[in-house]
SESEFI-325611 format. One line per 2 residues: number of its first residue (from 1); their letters; for each residue x, y, z of N, C-alpha, C. Coordinates in steps of 0.02 Angstrom, whole numbers, plus 32768, in hexadecimal, padded with zeros to 4 digits. Example, Ala and Ser with C-alpha at 12.3 -4.5 7.8 and 13.67 -1.06 7.14 Angstrom:
2
1	as	8294,7EE4,8186,8267,7F1F,8186,8294,7F5B,8186; 8282,7F90,8162,82AC,7FCB,8165,8285,8002,818A
REM end
This chain:
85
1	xx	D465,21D2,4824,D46C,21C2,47DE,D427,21C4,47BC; D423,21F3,4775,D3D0,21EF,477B,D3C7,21C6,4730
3	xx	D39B,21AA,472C,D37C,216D,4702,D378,218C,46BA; D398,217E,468C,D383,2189,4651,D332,2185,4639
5	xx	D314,21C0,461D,D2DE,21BC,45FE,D2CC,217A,45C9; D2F7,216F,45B3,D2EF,2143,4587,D2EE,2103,45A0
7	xx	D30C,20EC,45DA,D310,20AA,4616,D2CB,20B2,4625; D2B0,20E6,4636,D254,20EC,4662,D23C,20BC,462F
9	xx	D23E,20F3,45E9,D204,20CF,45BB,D218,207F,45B5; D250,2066,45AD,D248,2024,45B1,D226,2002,45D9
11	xx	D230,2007,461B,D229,1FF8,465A,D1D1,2006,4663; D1AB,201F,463A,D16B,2029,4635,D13C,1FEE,4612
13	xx	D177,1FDE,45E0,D150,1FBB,45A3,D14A,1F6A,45CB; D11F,1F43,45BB,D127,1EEC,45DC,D154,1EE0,45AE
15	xx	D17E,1E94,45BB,D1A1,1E77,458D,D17F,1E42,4552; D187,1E13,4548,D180,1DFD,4508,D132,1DC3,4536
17	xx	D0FD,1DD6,4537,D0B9,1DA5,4549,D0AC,1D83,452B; D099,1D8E,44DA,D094,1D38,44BF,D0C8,1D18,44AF
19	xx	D101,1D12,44AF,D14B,1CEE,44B6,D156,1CD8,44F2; D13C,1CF3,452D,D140,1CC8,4565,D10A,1CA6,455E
21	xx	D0D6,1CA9,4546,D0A0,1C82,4552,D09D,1C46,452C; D0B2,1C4B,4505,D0C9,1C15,44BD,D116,1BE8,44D6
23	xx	D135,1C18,44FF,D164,1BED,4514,D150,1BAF,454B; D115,1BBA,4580,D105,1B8D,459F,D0D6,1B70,4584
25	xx	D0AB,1B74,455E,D089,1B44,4541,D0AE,1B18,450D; D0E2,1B20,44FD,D121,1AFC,44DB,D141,1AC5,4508
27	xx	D15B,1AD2,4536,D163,1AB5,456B,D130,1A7C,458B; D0EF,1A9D,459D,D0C0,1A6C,45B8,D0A2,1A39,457B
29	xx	D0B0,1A60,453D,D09B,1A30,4512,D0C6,19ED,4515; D11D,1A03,451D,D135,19CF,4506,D135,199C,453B
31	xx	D12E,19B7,4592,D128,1987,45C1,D0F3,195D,45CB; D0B3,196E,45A2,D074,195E,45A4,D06C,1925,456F
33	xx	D09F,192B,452C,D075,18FB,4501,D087,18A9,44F9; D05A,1880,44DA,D066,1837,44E3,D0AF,181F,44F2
35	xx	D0E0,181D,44C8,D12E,1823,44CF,D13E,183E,4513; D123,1865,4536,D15E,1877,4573,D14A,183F,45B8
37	xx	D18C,183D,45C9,D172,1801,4612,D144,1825,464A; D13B,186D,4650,D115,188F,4679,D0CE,188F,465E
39	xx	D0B9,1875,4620,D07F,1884,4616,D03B,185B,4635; D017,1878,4658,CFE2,185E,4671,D001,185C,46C5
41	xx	D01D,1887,46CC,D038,186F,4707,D015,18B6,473A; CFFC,18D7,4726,CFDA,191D,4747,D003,1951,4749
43	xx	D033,194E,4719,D070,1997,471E,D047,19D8,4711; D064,19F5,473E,D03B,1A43,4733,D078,1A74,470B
45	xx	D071,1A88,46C7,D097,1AC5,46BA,D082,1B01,46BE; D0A8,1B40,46D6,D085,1B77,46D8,D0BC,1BAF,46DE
47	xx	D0A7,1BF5,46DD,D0D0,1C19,46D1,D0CE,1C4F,472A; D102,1C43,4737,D118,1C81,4776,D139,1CB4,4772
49	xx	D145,1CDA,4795,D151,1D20,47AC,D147,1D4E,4784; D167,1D72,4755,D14B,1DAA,4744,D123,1DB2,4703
51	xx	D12E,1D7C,46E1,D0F9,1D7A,46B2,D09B,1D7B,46B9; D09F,1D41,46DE,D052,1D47,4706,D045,1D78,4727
53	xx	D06E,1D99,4753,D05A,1DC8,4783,D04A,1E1E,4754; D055,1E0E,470F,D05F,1E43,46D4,D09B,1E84,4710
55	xx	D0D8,1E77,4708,D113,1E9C,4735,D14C,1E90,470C; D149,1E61,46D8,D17A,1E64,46AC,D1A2,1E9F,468D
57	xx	D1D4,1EAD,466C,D1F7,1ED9,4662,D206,1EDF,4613; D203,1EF4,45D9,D211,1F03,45AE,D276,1EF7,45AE
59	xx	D282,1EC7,458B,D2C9,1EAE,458F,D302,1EA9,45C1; D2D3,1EA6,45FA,D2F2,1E83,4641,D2C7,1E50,4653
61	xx	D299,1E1B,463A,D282,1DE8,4664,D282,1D99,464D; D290,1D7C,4678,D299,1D3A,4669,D252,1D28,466D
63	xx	D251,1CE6,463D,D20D,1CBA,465F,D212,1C7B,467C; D1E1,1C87,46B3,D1FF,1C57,46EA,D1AF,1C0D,46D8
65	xx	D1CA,1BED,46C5,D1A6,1BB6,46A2,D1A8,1B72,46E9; D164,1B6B,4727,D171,1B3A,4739,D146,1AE9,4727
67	xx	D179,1AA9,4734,D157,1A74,472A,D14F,1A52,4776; D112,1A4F,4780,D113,1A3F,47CF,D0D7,1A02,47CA
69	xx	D102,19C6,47DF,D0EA,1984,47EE,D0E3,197B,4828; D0A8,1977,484F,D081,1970,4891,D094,192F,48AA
71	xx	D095,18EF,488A,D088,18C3,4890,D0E5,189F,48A2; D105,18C2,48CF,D151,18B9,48D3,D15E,1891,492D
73	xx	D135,18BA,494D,D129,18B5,496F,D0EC,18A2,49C5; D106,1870,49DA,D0CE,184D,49E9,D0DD,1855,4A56
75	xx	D0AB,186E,4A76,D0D6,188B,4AAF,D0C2,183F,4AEB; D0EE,183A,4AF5,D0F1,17FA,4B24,D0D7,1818,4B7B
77	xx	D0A7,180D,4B96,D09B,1845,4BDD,D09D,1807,4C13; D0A7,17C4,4C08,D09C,1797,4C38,D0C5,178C,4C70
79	xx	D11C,17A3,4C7B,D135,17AC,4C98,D127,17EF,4CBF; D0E1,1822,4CC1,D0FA,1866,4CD4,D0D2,184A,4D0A
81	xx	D0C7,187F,4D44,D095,186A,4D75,D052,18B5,4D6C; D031,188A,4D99,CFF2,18C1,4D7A,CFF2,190E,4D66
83	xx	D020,1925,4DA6,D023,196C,4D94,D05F,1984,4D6C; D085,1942,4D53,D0BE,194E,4D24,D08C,1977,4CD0
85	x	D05D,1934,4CD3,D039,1944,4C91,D010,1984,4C81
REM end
C-alpha cells in the first residue's frame, strides 16, 4: 500500500511546540501555586515522549504531561538480609 504524498509532508512537519509547552507550564503552574495542597511539596512537572525528544508528529501527537512526586515513597530495608539489600 503506498503512502500518500500528502501523508509524508504531514508526517515531516512537528506538531503544535508552543501549545505543548504552554500546556505544561499551565499545568505546573496550577500544581505549584499557593492554593494547591501539592505546593511546596517538590512536585516535578515536565513534558515526555515525543515532544521533548522533538519526534512529534504534525496532527498525530498527544502531550504527555508528567507530575512526579518523589517524596511517596519511603523504602523500608530492615527486614532484608545483607545480600537481600
Amino acid at each position: 500500500m503506498r503512502i500518500p504524498l500528502s501523508q509524508l509532508e504531514t508526517w515531516c512537519h512537528q506538531g503544535a511546540i508552543k501549545s505543548s509547552s504552554a500546556t505544561c507550564a499551565s499545568i505546573k503552574h496550577a500544581l505549584t501555586k499557593s492554593t494547591c495542597p501539592l505546593a511546596n511539596r517538590g512536585v516535578d512537572v515536565f513534558l515526555q515522549g515525543s515532544y521533548p525528544n522533538s519526534t512529534n508528529i504534525y496532527g498525530d501527537s498527544d502531550v504527555d504531561v508528567v507530575v512526579r512526586y518523589p517524596n511517596t515513597w519511603y523504602p523500608d530495608l530492615s527486614l532484608l538480609t545483607l545480600p537481600e539489600r
